[in-house]
C-alpha positions in Angstrom: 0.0 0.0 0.0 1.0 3.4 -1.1 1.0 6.1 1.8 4.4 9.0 0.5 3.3 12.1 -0.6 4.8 12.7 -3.9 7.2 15.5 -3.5 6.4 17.4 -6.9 2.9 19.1 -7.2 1.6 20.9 -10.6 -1.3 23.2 -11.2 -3.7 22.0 -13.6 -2.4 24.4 -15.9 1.0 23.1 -15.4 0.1 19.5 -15.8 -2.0 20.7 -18.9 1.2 22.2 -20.2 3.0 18.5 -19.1 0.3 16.6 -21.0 0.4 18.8 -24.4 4.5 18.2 -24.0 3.3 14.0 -23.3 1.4 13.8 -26.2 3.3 15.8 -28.5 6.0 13.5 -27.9 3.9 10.1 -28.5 2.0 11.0 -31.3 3.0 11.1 -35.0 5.1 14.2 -35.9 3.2 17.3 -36.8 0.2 16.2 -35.0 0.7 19.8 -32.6 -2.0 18.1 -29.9 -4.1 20.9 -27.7 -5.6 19.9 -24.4 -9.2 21.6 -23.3 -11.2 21.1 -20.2 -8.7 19.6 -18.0 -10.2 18.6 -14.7 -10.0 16.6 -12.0 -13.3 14.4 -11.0 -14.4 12.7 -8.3 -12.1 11.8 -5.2 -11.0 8.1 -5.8 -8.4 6.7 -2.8 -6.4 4.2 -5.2 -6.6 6.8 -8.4 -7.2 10.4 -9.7 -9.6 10.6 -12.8 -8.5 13.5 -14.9 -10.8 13.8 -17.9 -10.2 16.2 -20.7 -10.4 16.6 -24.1 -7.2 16.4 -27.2 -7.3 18.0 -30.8 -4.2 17.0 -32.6 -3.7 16.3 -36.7 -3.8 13.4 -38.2 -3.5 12.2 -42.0 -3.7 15.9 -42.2 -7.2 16.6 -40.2 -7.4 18.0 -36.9 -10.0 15.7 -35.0 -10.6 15.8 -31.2 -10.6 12.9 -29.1 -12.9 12.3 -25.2 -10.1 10.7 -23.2 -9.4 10.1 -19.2 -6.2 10.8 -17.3 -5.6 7.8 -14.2 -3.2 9.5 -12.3 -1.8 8.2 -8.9 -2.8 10.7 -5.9 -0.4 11.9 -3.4 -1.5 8.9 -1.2 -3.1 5.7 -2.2 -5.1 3.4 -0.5 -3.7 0.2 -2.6 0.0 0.3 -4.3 -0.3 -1.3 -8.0 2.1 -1.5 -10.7 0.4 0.9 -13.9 2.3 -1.4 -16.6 0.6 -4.4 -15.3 -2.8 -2.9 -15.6 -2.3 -0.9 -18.6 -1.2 -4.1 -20.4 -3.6 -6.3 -18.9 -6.1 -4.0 -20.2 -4.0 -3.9 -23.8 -4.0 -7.7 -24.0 -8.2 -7.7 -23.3 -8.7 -5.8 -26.8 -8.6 -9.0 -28.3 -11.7 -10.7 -26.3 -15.0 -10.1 -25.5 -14.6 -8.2 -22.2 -15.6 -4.9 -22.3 -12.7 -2.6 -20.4 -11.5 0.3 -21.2 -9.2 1.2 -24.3 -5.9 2.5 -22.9 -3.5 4.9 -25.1 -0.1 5.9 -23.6 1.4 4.7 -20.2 4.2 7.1 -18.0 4.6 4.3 -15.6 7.3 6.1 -13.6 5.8 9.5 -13.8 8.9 11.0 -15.2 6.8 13.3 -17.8 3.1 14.0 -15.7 4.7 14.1 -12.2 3.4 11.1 -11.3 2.3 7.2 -12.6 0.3 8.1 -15.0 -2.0 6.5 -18.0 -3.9 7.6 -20.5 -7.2 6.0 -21.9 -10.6 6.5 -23.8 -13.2 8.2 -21.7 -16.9 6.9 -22.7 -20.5 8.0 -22.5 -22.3 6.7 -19.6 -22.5 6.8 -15.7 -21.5 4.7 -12.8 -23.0 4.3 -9.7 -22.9 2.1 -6.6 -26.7 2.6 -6.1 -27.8 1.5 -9.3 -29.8 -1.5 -9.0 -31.5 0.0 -5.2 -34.7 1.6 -5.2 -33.8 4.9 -4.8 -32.4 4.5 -8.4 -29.9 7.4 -9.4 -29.7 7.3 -12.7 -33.6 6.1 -13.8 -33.6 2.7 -15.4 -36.7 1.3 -15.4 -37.3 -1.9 -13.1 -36.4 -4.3 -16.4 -33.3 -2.4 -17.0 -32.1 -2.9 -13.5 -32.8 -6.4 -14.2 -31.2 -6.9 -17.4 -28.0 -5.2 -15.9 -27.8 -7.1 -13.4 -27.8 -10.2 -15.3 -25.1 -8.6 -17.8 -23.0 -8.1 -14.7 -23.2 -12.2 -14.2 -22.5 -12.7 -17.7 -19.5 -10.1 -18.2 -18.2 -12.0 -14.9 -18.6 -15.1 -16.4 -16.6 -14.2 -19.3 -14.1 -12.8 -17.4 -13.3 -15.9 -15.9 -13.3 -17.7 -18.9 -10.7 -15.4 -20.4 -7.1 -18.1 -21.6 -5.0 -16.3 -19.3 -2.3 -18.2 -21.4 -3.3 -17.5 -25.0 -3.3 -13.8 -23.6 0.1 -14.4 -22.0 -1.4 -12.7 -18.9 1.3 -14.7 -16.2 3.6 -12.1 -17.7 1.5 -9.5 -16.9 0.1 -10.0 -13.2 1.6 -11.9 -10.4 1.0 -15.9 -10.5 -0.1 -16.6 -6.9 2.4 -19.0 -4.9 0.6 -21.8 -3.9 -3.0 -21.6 -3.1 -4.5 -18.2 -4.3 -6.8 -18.1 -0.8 -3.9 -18.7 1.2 -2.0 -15.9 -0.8 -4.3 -13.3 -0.5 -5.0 -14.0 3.1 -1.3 -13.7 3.7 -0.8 -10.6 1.6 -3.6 -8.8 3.6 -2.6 -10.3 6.9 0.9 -8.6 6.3 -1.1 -5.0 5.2 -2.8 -5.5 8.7 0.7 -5.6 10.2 1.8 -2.4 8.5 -1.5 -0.4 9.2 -2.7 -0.6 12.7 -1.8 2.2 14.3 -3.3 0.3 18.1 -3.7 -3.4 18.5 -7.1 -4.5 16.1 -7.7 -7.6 18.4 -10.7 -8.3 16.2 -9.3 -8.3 13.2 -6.5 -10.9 14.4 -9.0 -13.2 15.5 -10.4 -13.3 12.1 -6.9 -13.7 10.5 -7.0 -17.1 12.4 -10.1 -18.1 11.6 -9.6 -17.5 7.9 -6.3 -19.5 8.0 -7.8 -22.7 9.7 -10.5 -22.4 7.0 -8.5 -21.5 3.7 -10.7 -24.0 0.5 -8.8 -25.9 -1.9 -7.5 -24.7 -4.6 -9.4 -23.7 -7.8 -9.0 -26.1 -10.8 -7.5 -23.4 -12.8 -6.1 -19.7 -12.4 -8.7 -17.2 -13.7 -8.8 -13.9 -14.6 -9.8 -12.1 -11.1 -11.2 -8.1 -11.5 -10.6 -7.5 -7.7 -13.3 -4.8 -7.4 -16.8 -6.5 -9.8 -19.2 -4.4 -8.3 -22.5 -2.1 -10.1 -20.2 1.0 -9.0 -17.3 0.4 -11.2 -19.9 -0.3 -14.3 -20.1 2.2 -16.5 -24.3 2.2 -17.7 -25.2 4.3 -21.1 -28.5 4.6 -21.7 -29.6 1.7 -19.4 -27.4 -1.1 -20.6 -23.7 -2.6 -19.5 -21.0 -0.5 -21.3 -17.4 -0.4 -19.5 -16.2 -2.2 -16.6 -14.2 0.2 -14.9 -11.5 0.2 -12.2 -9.0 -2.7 -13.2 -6.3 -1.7 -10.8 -7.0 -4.8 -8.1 -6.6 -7.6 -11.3 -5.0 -10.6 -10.1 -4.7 -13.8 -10.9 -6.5 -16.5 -8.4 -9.9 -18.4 -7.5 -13.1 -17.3 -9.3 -14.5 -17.5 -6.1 -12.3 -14.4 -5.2 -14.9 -12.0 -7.6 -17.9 -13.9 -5.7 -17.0 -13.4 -2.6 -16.4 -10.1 -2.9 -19.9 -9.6 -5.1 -22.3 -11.7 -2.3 -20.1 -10.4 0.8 -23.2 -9.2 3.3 -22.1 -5.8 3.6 -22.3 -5.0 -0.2 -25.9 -7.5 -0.7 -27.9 -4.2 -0.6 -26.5 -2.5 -3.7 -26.3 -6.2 -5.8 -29.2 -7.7 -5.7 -32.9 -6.7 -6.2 -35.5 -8.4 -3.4 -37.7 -10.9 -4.9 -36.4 -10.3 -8.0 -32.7 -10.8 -8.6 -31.3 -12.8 -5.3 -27.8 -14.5 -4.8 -29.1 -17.5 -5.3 -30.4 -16.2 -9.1 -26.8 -15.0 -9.5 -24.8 -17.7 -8.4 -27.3 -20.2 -10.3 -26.9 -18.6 -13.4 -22.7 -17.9 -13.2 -22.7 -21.5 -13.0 -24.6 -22.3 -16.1 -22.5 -20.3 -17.9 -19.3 -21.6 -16.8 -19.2 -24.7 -15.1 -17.9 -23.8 -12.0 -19.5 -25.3 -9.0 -19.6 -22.5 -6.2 -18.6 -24.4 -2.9 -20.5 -22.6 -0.2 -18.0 -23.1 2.3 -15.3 -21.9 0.3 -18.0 -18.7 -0.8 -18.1 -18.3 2.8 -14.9 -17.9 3.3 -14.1 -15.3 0.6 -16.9 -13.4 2.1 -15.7 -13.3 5.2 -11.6 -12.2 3.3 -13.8 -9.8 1.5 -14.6 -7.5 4.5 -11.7 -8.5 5.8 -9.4 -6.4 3.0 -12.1 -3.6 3.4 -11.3 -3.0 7.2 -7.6 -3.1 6.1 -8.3 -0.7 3.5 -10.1 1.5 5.8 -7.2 1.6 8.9 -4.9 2.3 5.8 -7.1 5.5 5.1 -7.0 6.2 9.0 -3.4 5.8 8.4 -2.5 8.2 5.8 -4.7 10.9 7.1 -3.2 10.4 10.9 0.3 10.8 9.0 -0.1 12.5 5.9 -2.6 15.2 6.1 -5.3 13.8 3.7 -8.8 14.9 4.3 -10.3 11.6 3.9 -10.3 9.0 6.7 -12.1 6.7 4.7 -15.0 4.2 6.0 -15.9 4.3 9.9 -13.2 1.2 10.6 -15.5 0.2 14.0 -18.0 -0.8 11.7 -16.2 -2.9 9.3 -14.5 -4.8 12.2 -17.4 -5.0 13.8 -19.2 -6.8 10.3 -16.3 -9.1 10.3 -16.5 -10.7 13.2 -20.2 -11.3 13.3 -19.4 -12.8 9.3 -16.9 -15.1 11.1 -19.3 -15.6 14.3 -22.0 -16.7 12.4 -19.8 -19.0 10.2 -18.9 -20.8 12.9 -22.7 -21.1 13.9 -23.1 -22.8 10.6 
C-alpha cells in the first residue's frame, strides 16, 4: 500500500502544459495536440480521474478525441504496478470483455509528475446505487434487471478469459501456492503495516480465515478484484465499460464472488424478490461450469470484508500521518461486520 506524498505538485495548468509536452512526444510528428477542459473528478483513494479533451492532426485533419487521465494521488489506499494494468487492459482488446481502451502509459511519472496512464473516456454513468430503489440514474425496473444479469455474464466471461493465450502470467503476479492462502497472507501482512493500536478483532479473524483457507481452484482465472455495479459504467440503461482494473490478479473465481455476495455489499447487488444470490450464483454456473462451494463462498466473504477494514485503517493511516482529508470508512464498523461474518460462520 502506497501512503508518500509525492514530492512534486503541478497546477492544472502546469500538468495541462506537461500533458500537451506528453502527447506531442507520443503522437506522429506534426500532429501539434491541444488539451481543453482539464479537470480533476471525483475523489477516488487508489486513483485520480482526470478527464479532458485532445485535438491533434492526423493524416492531415485535426480531430478531437474524449479521453481520461488515471493518475496516482499523493497517497493511495492500494499500491499497484500501472504497466501491469495498462497491459492487462491492452491484451483484453482482443476478447469479448468490455474494459476500457488504454492509449499511452508514464509508468514512472517522469513526464506527468506522477504514474500516469492515458485512456478512452466513454458516455455513460456509474453508480454504486444503481440496482437500489432509490435509483440514481432512472432505469426502469427491467433495466435494473437486465444489468444485473449482464454483470453475471460479463463476470462469467471474465473468468473464462485463456489467461495463457493472452500471455497474462507475464502480466500480473502468478499466486504462490494456493491463491486463498495468498491473499489471506498478503492482507494479513497489510494488517501488520497499518494498525496504528492493536485491532484484536481483526486478528482473530486472521485465524479463523487460515484454519479455513478451500482448496484450490482447478484453474487460475482472470480475477477483477473490485466487480461491483459502482465500477460499471451504464449508457442509456445497458452494460457499457467495466471500470476500475487496478485490483486484477490472478486467483480463484471464487475471489470475484466473494467479494460480489459479501453481506455488507448485498444491498446494492441484488434486487429483493427479483434478482437474489441465489439467481446470481445459479446462473454464473450455467454459464461456466464452475461449482460454487459454499464453504469456500463463505470464506471469501468473510476475506472480503476482511481487506475492506484493512483498506479503511490504511485511510485512518495516511490521514493520521499524511494530512489527507479523507479518513475513509468508519473502521469500528467494518471490524465489527467481520466478526459477526466469522461468528456466524462458525454457527453454521
Amino acid at each position: 500500500m502506497r501512503s508518500a506524498v509525492c514530492a512534486e505538485e503541478l497546477t492544472t495548468t502546469e500538468l495541462a502544459d506537461a500533458l500537451r509536452a506528453f502527447l506531442g512526444r507520443n503522437l506522429p510528428p506534426g500532429a501539434e495536440p491541444e488539451i481543453a477542459a482539464l479537470h480533476r473528478a471525483g475523489t477516488g483513494s487508489s486513483r485520480e480521474n482526470w478527464p479532458f479533451d485532445a485535438t491533434w492532426t492526423e493524416s492531415g485533419e485535426r480531430s478531437t478525441h474524449r479521453l481520461l487521465m488515471r493518475r496516482d494521488p499523493t497517497s493511495a489506499v492500494v499500491d499497484t504496478a500501472r504497466s501491469a494494468e495498462f497491459h492487462l487492459l491492452e491484451a483484453l482488446e482482443s476478447t469479448s470483455i468490455p474494459a476500457p481502451r488504454v492509449r499511452w502509459l508514464d509508468d514512472e511519472g517522469t513526464d506527468l509528475a506522477r504514474p500516469t496512464m492515458i485512456g478512452d473516456r466513454y458516455d455513460g454513468s456509474a453508480h454504486r446505487g444503481v440496482l437500489r430503489d432509490k435509483n440514481p440514474l432512472r432505469l426502469t425496473p427491467g433495466q435494473q434487471i437486465a444489468l444485473a444479469r449482464d454483470m453475471c455474464d460479463v463476470l462469467g466471461r471474465l473468468h473464462a478469459v485463456d489467461i495463457d493465450a493472452l500471455g497474462l502470467r507475464r502480466i500480473l503476479q502468478v499466486p504462490d501456492g494456493s491463491p486463498a492462502e495468498h491473499e489471506l497472507e498478503r492482507w494479513i501482512a497489510e494488517l501488520g503495516r497499518n494498525e496504528l493500536e492493536p485491532q484484536p478483532g481483526l486478528h482473530l479473524c486472521a485465524e479463523w480465515l487460515r484454519d479455513n483457507l478451500p482448496a484450490p481452484p482447478d484453474r487460475l482465472v482472470l480475477v477483477h478484484g473490485d466487480f461491483r455495479p459502482a465500477n460499471v459504467l451504464v449508457d442509456g440503461g445497458e452494460f457499457r465499460v467495466l471500470l476500475d482494473w487496478e485490483l486484477a490478479r490472478l486467483g480463484d473465481p471464487l475471489d470475484d464472488l466473494g467479494w460480489y455476495t459479501t453481506p455488507l455489499y448485498r444491498g446494492e447487488h441484488f434486487v429483493p424478490g427479483r434478482w437474489t444470490q441465489e439467481d446470481f450464483l445459479a446462473r454464473y454456473t450455467a454459464a461456466t461450469g464452475i461449482d460454487v462451494a459454499p464453504k469456500a463462498l463463505t470464506f471469501w466473504q468473510v476475506l472480503s470484508t476482511f481487506r475492506l477494514a484493512i483498506i479503511a485503517l490504511n485511510g485512518v493511516r495516511n490521514f493520521c500521518e499524511w494530512g489527507s482529508d479523507r479518513p475513509a470508512a468508519p473502521v469500528d464498523s467494518l471490524i465489527a461486520k467481520v466478526v459477526d461474518q466469522v461468528l456466524a460462520a462458525e454457527k453454521g
